[in-house]
KEVEXMAR-264845 format. One record per atom (N, C-alpha, C): residue number from 0; residue in one letter; chain; x, z, y. Coordinates in steps of 0.02 Angstrom, whole numbers, plus 50000, padded with zeros to 5 digits. Layout:
# KEVEXMAR-264845
<node num="NUM" residuo="A" cadena="A" X="X" Z="Z" Y="Y"/>
...
# end
This chain:
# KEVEXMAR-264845
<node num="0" residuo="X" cadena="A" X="49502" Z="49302" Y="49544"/>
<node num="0" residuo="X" cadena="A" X="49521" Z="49338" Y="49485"/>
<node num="0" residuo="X" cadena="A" X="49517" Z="49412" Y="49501"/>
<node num="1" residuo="X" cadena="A" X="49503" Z="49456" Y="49459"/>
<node num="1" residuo="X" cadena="A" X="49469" Z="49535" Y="49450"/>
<node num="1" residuo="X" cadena="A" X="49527" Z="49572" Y="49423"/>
<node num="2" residuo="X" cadena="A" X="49555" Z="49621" Y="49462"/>
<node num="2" residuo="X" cadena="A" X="49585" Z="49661" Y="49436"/>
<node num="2" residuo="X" cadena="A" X="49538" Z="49711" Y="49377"/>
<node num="3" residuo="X" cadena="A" X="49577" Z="49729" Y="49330"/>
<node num="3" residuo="X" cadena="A" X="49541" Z="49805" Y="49302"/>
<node num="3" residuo="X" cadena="A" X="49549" Z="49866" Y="49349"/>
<node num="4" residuo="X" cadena="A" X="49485" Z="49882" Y="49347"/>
<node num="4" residuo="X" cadena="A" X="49485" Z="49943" Y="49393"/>
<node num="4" residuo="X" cadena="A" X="49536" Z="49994" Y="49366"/>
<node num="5" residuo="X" cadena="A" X="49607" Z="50003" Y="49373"/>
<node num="5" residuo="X" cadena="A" X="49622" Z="50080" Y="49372"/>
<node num="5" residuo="X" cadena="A" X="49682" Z="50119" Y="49420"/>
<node num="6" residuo="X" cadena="A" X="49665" Z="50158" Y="49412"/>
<node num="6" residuo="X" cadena="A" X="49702" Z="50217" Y="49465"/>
<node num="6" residuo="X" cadena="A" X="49777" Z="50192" Y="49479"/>
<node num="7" residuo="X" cadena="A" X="49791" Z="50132" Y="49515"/>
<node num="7" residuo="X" cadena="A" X="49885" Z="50112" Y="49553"/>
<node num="7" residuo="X" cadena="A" X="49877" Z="50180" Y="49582"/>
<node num="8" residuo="X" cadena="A" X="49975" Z="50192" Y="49588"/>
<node num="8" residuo="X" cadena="A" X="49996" Z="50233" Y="49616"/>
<node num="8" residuo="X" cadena="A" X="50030" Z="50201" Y="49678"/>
<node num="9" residuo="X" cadena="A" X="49970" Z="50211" Y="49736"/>
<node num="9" residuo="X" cadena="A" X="49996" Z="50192" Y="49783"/>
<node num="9" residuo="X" cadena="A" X="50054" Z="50182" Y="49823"/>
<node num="10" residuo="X" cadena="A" X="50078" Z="50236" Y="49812"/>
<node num="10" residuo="X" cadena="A" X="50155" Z="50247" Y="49867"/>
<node num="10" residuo="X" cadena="A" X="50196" Z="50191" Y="49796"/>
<node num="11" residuo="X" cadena="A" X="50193" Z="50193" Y="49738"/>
<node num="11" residuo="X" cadena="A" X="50233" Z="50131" Y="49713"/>
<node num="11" residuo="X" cadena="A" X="50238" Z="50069" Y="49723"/>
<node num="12" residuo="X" cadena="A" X="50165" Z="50048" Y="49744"/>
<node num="12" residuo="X" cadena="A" X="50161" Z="50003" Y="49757"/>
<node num="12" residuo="X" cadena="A" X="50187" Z="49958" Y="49818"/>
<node num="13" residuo="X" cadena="A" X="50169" Z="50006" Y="49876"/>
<node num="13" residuo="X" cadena="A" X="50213" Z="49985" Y="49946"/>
<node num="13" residuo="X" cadena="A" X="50256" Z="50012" Y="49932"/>
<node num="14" residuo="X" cadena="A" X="50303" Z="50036" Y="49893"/>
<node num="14" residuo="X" cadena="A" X="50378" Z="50043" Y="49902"/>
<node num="14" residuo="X" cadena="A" X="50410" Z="49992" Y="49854"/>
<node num="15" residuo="X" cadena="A" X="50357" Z="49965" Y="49802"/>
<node num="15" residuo="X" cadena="A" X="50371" Z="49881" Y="49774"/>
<node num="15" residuo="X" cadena="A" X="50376" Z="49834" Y="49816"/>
<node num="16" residuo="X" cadena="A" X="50330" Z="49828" Y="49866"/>
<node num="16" residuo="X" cadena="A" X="50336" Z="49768" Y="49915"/>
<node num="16" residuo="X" cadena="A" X="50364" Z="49767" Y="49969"/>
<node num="17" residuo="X" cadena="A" X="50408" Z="49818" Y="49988"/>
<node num="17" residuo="X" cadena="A" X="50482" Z="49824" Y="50010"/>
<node num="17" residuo="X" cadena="A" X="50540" Z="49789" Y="49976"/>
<node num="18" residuo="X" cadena="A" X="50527" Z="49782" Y="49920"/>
<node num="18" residuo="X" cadena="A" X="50592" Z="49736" Y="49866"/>
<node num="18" residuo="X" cadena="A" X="50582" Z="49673" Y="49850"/>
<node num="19" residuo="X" cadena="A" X="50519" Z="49643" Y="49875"/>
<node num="19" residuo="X" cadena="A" X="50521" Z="49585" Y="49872"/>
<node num="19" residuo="X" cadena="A" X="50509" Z="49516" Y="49932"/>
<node num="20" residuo="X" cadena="A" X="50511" Z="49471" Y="49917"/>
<node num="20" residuo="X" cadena="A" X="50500" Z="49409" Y="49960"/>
<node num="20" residuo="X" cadena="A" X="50440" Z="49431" Y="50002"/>
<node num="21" residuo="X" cadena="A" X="50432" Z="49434" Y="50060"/>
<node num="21" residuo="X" cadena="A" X="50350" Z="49435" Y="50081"/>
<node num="21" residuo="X" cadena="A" X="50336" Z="49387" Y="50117"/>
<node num="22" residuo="X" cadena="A" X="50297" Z="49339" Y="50110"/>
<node num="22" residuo="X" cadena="A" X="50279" Z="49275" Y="50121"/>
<node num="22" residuo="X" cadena="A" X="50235" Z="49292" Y="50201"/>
<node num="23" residuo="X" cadena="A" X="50196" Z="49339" Y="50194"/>
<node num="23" residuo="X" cadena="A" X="50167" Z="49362" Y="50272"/>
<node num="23" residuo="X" cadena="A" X="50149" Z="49425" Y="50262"/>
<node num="24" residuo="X" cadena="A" X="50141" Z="49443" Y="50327"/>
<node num="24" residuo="X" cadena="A" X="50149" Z="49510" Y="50334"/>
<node num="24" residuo="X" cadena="A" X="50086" Z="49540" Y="50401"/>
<node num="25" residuo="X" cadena="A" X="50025" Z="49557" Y="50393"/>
<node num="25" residuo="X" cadena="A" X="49961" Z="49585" Y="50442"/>
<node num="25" residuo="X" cadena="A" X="49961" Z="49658" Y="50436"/>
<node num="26" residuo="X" cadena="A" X="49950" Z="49667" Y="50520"/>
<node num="26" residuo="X" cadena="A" X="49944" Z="49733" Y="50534"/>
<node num="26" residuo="X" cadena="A" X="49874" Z="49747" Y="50577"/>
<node num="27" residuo="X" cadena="A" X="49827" Z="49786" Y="50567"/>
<node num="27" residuo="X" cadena="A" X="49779" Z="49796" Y="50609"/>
<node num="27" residuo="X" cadena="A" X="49765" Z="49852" Y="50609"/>
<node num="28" residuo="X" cadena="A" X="49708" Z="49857" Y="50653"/>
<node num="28" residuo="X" cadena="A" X="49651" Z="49933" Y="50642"/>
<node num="28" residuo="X" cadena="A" X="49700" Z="49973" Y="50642"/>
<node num="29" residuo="X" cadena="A" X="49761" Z="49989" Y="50702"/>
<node num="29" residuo="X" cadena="A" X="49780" Z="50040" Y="50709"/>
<node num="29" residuo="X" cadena="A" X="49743" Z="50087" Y="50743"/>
<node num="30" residuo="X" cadena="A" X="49757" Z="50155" Y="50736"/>
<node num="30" residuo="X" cadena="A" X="49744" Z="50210" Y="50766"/>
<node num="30" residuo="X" cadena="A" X="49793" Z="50263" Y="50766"/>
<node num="31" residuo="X" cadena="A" X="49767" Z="50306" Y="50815"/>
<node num="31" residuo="X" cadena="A" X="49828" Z="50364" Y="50826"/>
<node num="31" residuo="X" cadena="A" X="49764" Z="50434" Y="50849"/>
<node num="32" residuo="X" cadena="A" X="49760" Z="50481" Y="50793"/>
<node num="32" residuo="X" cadena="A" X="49729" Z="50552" Y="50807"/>
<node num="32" residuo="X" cadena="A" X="49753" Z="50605" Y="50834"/>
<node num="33" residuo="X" cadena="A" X="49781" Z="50636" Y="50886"/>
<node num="33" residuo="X" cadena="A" X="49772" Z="50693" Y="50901"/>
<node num="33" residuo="X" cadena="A" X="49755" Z="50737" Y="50874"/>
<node num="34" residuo="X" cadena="A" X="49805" Z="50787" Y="50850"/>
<node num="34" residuo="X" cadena="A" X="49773" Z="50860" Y="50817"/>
<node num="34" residuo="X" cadena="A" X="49732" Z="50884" Y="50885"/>
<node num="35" residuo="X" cadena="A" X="49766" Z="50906" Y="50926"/>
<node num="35" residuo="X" cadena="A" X="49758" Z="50932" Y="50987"/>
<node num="35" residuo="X" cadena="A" X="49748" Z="50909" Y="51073"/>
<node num="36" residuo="X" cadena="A" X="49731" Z="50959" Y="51103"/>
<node num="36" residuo="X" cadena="A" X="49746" Z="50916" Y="51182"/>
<node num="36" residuo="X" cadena="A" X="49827" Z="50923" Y="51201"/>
<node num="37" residuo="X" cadena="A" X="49845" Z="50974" Y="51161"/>
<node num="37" residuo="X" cadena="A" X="49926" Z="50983" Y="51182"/>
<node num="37" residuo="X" cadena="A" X="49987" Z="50927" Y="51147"/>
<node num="38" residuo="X" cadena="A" X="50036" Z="50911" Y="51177"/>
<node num="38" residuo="X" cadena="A" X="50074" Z="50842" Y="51133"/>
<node num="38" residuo="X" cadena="A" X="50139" Z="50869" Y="51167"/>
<node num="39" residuo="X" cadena="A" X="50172" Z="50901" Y="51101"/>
<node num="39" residuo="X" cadena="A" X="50225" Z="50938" Y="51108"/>
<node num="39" residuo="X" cadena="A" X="50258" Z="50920" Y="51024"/>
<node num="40" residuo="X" cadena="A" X="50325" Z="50959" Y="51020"/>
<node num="40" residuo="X" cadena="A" X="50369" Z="50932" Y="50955"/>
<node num="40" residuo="X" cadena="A" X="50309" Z="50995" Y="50914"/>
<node num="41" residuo="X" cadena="A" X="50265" Z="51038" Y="50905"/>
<node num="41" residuo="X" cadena="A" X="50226" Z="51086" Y="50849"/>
<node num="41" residuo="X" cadena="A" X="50183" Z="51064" Y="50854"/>
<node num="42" residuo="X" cadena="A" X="50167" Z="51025" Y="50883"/>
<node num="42" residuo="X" cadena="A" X="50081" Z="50971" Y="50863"/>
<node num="42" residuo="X" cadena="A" X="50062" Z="50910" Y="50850"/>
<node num="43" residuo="X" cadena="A" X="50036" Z="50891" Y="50802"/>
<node num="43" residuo="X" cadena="A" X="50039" Z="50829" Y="50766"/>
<node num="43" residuo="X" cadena="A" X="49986" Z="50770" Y="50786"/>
<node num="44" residuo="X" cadena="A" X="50023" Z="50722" Y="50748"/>
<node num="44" residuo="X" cadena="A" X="49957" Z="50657" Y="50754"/>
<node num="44" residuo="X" cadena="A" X="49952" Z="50628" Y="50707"/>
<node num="45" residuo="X" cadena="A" X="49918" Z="50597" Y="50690"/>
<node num="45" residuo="X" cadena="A" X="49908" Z="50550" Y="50608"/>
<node num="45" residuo="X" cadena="A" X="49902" Z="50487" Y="50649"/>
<node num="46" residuo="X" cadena="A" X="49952" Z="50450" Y="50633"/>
<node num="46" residuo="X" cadena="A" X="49941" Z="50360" Y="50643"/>
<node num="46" residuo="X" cadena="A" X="49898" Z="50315" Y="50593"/>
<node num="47" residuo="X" cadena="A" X="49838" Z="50287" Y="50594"/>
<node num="47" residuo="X" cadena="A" X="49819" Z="50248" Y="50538"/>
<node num="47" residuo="X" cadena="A" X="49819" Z="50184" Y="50541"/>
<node num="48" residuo="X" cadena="A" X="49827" Z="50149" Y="50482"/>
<node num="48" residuo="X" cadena="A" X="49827" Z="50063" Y="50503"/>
<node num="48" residuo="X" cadena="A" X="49825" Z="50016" Y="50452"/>
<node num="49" residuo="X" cadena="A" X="49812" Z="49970" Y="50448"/>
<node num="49" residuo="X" cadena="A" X="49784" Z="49929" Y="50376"/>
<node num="49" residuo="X" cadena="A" X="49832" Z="49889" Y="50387"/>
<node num="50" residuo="X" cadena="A" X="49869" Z="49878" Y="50320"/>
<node num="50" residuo="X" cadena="A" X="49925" Z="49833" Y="50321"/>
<node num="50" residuo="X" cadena="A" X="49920" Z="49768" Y="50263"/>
<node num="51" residuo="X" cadena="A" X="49928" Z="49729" Y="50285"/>
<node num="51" residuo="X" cadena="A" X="49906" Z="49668" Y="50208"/>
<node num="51" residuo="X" cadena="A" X="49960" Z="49635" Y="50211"/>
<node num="52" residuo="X" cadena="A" X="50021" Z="49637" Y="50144"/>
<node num="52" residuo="X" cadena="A" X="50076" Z="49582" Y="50137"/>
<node num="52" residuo="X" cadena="A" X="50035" Z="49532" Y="50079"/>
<node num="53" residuo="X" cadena="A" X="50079" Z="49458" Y="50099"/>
<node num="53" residuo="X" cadena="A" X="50075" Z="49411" Y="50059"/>
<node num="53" residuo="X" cadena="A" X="50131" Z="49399" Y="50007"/>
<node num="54" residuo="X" cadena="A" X="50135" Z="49417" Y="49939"/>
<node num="54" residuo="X" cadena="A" X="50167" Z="49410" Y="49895"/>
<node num="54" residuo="X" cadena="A" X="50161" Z="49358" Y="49832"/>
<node num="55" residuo="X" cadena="A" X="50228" Z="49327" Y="49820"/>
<node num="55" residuo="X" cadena="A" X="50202" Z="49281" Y="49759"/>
<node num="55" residuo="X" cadena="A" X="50154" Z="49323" Y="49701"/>
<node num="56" residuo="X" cadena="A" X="50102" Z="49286" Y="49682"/>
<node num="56" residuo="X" cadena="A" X="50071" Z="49307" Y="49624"/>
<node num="56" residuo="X" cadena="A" X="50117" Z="49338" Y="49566"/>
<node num="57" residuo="X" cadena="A" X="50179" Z="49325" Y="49556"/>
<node num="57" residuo="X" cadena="A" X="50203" Z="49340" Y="49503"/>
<node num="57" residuo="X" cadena="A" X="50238" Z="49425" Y="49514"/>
<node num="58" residuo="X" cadena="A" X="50265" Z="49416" Y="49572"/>
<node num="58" residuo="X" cadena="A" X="50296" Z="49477" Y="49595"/>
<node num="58" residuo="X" cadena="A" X="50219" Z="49523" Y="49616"/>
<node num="59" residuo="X" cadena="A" X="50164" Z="49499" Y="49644"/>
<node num="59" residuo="X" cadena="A" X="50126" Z="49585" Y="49634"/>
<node num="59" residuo="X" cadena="A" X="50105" Z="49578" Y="49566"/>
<node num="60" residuo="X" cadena="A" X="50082" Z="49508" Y="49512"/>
<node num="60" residuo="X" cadena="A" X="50102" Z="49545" Y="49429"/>
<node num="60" residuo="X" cadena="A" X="50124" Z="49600" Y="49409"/>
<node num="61" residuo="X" cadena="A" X="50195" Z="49585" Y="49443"/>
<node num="61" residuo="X" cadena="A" X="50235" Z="49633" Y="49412"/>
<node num="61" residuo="X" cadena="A" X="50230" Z="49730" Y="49434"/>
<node num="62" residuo="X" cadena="A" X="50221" Z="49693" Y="49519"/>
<node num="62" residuo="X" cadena="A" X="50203" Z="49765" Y="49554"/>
<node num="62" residuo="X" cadena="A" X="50146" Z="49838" Y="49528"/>
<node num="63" residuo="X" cadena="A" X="50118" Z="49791" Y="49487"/>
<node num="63" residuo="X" cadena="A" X="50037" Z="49809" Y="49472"/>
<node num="63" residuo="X" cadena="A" X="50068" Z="49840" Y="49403"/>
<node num="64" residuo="X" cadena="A" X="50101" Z="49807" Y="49373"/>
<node num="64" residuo="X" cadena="A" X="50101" Z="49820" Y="49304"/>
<node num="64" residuo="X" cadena="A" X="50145" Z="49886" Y="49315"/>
<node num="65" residuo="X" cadena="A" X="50199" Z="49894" Y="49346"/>
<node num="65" residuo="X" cadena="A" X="50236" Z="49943" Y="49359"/>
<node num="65" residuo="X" cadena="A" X="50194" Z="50001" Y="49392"/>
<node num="66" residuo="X" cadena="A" X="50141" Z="49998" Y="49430"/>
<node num="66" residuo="X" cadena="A" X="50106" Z="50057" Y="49459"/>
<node num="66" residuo="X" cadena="A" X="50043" Z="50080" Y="49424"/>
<node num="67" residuo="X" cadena="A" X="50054" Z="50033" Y="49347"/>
<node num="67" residuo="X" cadena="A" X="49977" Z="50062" Y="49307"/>
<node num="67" residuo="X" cadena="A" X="49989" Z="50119" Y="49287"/>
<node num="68" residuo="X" cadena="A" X="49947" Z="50166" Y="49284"/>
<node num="68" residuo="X" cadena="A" X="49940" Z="50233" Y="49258"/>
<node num="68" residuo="X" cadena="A" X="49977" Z="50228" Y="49192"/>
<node num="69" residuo="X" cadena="A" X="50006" Z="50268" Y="49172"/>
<node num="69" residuo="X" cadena="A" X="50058" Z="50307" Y="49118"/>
<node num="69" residuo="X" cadena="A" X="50009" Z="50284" Y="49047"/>
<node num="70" residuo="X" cadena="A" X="50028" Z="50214" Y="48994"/>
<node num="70" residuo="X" cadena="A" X="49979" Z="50240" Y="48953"/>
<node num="70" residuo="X" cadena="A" X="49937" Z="50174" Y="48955"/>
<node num="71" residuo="X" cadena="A" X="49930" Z="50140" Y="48989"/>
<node num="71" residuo="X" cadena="A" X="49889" Z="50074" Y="49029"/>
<node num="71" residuo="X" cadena="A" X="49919" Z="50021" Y="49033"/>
<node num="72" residuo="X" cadena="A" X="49918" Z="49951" Y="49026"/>
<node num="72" residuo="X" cadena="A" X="49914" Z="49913" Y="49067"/>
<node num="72" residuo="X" cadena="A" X="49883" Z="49854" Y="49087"/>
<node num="73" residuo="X" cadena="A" X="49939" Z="49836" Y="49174"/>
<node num="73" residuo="X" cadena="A" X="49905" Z="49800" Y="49196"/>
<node num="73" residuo="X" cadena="A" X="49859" Z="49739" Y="49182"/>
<node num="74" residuo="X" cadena="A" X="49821" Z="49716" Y="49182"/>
<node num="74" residuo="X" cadena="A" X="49778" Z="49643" Y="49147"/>
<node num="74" residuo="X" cadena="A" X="49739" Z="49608" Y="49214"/>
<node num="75" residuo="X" cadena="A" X="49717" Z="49551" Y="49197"/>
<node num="75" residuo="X" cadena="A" X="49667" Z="49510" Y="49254"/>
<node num="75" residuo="X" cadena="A" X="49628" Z="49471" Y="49200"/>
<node num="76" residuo="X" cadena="A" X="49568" Z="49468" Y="49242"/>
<node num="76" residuo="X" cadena="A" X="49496" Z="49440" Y="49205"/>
<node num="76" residuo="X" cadena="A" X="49504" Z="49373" Y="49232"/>
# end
């Protein structure tokens, strides 16, 4: 099944699936960037990492519908 393509507001969404049941939970493809050669408390790093929860169909329904753009909503084909 096809979501409609439109603009979720991401950070709603993972802060939706913090509130609910998560059936499983994958973490991969981490990484860690270096601004610099120096690693001190004024120089930074960006951590990246792909995260995939398993949620009942009904609860990301709902997740989706709550993070559709202002004006929109959510549907499936």
């Amino acid at each position: 099944m096809a979501l409609t393509n439109l603009p979720y507001d991401d950070d709603a969404i993972v802060a939706a699936v913090r509130d609910v049941a998560v059936r499983r939970q994958e973490v991969r493809d981490v990484r860690v960037d270096f601004s610099s050669t120096d690693v001190d408390e004024s120089t930074e790093a960006t951590v990246t990492a792909t995260f995939a929860w398993t949620v009942s169909a009904a609860d990301a329904a709902r997740i989706l519908a709550d993070a559709a753009p202002v004006g929109t909503t959510a549907t499936t084909d």
